[in-house]
N, C-alpha and C positions, 0 to 999 in steps of 0.2 A: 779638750777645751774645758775651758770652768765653768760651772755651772751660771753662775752671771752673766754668761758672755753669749750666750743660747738667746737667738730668735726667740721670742715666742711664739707657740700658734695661733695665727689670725684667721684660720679657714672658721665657717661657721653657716649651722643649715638652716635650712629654709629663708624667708622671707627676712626676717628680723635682720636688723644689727648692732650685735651685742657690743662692738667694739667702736660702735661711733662716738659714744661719750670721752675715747683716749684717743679720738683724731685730731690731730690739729688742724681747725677747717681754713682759717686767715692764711693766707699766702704770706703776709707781712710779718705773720710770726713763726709760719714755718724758717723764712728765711732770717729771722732775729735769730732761733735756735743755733740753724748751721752755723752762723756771723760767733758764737760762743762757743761752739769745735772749735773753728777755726781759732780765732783769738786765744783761747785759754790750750791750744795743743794741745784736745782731751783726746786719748787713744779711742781709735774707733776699731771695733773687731766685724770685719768681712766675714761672711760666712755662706759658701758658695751652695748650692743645693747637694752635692757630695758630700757634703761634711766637712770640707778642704777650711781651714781658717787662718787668716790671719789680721794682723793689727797695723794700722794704718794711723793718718793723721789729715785731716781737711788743712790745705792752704790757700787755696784759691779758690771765689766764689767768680763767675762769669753770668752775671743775670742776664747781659743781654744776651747771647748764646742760649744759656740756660746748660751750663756746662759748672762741674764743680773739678779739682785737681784732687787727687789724694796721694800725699805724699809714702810711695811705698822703697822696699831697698829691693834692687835692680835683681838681687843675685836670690831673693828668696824663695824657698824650693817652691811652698804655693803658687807662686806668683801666676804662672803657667795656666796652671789647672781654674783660677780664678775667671783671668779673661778668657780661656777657651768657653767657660760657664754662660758668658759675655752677662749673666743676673750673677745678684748677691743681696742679701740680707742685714744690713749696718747695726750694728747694736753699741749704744755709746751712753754715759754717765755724767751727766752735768749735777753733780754734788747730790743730791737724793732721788734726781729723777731720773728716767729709765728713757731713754730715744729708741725708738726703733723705724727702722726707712728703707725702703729698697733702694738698689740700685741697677742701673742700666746704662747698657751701650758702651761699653770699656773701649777706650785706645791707651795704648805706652805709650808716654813723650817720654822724648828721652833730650835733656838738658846736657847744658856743659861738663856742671856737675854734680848730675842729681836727675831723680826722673821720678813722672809723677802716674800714676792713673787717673786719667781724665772721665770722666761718666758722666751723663745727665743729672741734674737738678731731680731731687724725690719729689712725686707728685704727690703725694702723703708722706708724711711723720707722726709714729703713733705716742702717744707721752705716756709713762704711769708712774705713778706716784710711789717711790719706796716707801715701804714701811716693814715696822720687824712684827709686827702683828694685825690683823682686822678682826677689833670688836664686837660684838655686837651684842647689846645692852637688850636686857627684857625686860618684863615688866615685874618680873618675881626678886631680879636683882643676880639671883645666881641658878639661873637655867643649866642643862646642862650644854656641853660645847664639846667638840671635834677640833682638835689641832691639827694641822701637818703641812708640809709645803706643795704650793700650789704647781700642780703637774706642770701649766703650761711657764712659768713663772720663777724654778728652783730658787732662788733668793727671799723670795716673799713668803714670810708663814703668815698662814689665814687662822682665824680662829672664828668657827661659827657655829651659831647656834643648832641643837637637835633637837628640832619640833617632833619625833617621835622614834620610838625603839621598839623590836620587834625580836625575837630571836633567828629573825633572818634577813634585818637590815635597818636599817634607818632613812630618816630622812631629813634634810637638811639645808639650813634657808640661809641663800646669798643673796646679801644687798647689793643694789645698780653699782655700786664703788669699791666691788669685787672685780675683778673680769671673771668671766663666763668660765664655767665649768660642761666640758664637752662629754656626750654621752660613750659610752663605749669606754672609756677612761680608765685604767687602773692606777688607784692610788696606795702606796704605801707607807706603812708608820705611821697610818692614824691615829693617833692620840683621844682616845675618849674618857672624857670625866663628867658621870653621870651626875654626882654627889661628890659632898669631900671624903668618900667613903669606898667612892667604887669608881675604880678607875683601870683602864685597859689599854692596850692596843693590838690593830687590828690593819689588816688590809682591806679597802673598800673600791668594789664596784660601780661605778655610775651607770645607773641605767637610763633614769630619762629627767627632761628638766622639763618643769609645768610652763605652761606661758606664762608673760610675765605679768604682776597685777599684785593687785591685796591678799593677804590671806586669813583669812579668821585664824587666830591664834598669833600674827606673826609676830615678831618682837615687837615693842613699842605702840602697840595699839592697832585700830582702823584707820587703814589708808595707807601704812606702811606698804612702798615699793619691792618687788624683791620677787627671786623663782623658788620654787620648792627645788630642789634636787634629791630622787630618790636613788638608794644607794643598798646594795648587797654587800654583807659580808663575805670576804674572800680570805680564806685558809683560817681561819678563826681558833685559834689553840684551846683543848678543850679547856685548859685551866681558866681562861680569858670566858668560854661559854657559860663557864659553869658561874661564875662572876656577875655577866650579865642575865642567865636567869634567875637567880636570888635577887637579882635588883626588881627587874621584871615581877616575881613572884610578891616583893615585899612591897611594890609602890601598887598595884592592883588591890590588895588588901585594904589598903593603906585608904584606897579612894573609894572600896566597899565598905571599909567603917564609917566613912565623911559621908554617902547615902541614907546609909542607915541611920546616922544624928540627925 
């Protein structure tokens, strides 16, 4: 399966919910959305809990029911493994934005000529915004940043700030117009440029994410929204180490000559 075409993960702990700002809450617009599958014939890709995927088409909406049709081919090997699943995961592309919806309760109609998967109506659709990067501006101008693609998300590179470095990890702050980054996480091909000088990459750890709130130091001032996420270096080549201690060693200096003036 392509990486695009991947669920994302919506599980998320405790009380919070990180993911309600990409819910579509209006009924009215959840169902404008389908109304633009449908019409425009944007491929929808199934994705059963198995892994099982396949690609589909919405053509019938049934609101009073609350039943939708998805146009599937009769003879496809998935097809089987889908509805025995009788759930699935909808992942679909209306020009830059990202749909994502379950699905439930399958039957096969079978037409003259042609046959549809019928399912329920999603009682949630979660929207996200593509983008080939996420910013985020400080107040210095050129802080340093962490690049890589977002675990839950492979399409999307994030690009976010590193509020501090450590020779055994960092940490690092997502604004509300990220989605969530989940603990326990392992990220690869992080990209870190400390400086236009020093620059690495690395695999990174998530260990925990702070609750959500202001932080002194965040980007952009007081009041700025946003988590801390603390983060371990994972498999760190020494050449990359020895890289980030001289930066370590030279910006500490740096800031006991600025005491001592």
């Amino acid at each position: 399966m392509f990486e695009d075409t991947r669920p994302a993960e919506l599980d998320a702990s405790g009380a919070s919910d990180p993911w309600g700002q990409f819910r579509v809450a209006l009924p009215a617009e959840r169902l404008s959305l389908l109304r633009a599958l449908r019409d425009g014939s944007v491929p929808v890709v199934v994705n059963a809990p198995d892994g099982t995927a396949m690609t589909v088409t919405l053509w019938a909406l049934d609101t009073e029911q609350g039943r939708m049709n998805l146009s599937v081919d009769a003879h496809a090997p998935q097809l089987p493994a889908v509805i025995d699943a009788d759930e699935a995961v909808a992942v679909a592309y209306l020009e830059a934005v990202k749909l994502q919806f379950d699905l439930q309760d399958f039957m096969l109609v079978h037409g003259a000529a042609s046959c549809a998967l019928q399912c329920r109506l999603p009682d949630e659709i979660y929207r996200f915004q593509r983008r080939h990067a996420y910013r985020v501006r400080t107040r210095e101008g050129h802080g340093p940043q962490a690049s890589f693609r977002h675990p839950s998300m492979p399409e999307m590179r994030v690009e976010l700030r590193v509020l501090d470095v450590s020779i055994g990890g960092c940490a690092l702050w997502l604004p509300p117009d990220v989605p969530p980054l989940q603990p326990g996480t392992l990220v690869a091909d992080v990209h870190l440029e400390l400086d236009a000088d020093t620059r690495f990459t690395s695999a990174i750890g998530l260990q925990h994410v702070s609750a959500q709130g202001a932080f002194h130091g965040s980007p952009g001032g007081n009041g700025t929204q946003g988590v801390r996420v603390g983060c371990e270096w994972r498999g760190l080549p020494p050449s990359s180490e020895r890289v980030l201690q001289r930066w370590i060693d030279r910006t500490q200096r740096r800031r006991h000559l600025l005491t001592l003036g």
